[in-house]
C-alpha positions in Angstrom: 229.8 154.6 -94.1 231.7 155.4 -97.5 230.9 158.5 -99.1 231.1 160.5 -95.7 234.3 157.8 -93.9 235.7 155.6 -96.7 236.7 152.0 -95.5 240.2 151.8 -93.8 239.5 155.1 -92.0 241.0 156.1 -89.3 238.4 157.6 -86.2 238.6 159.5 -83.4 235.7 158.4 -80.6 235.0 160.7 -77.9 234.0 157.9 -75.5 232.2 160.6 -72.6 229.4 161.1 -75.3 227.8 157.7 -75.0 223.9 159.7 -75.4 222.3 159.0 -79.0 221.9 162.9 -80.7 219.8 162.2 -83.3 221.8 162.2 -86.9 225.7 162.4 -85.3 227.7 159.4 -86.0 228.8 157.0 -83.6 230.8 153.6 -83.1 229.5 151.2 -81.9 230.3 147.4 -80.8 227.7 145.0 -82.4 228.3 141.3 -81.4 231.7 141.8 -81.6 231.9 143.5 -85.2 233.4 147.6 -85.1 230.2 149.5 -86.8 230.8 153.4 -88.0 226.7 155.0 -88.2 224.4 157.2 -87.9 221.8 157.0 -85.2 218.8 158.2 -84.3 216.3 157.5 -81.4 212.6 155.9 -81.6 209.6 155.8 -79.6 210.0 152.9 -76.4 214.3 153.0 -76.9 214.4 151.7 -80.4 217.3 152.7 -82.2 217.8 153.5 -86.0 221.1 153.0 -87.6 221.6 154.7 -91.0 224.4 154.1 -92.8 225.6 157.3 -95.5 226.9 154.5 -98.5 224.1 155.2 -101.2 224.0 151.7 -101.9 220.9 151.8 -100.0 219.7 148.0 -101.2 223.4 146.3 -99.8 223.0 148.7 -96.6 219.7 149.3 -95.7 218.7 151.3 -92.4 217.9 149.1 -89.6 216.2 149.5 -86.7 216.4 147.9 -83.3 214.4 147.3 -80.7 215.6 148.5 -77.5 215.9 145.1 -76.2 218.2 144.1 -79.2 220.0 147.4 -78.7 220.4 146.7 -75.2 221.3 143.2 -75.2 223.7 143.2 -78.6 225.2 146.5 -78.7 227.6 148.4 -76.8 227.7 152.0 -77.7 231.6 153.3 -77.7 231.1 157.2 -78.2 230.5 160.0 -80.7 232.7 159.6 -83.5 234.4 163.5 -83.8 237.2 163.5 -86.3 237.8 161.0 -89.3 241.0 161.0 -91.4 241.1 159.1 -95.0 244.1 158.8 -97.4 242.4 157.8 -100.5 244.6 155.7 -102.9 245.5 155.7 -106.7 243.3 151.8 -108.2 
């Protein structure tokens, strides 16, 4: 998600907002791995998940089917408030 939440971030999730609003940012478990992204719904529960890097080639969107989103996913909240100390390299 850098350019918008740079790596190392910390997040606040509101955890009662657990309904996709297209283009708002939420966390997400996936198989176990934290993921930060941008969501949006498709037709038959599909989900797209859009990540704000502009490295678009290493991080594509993707988009899963509900069944995958259903089965592999576990949606934590709306992610409301970020905080980023950026450091001298």
């Amino acid at each position: 998600m850098e350019n918008t939440i740079l790596d190392g971030a910390s997040v606040g999730v509101d955890k009662s907002k657990t309904t996709i609003k297209d283009g708002k940012i939420f966390a997400f478990d996936h198989g176990g791995m934290f993921r930060v992204k941008r969501l949006y719904r498709l037709p038959f529960g599909a989900v797209r998940v859009v990540s704000d890097n502009t490295d678009k080639i290493e991080y594509p969107d993707e988009v899963m089917t509900a069944e995958k989103w259903e089965n592999e996913v576990r949606l934590l909240g709306w992610v409301f408030w970020w905080s980023t100390i950026d450091t001298w390299k």
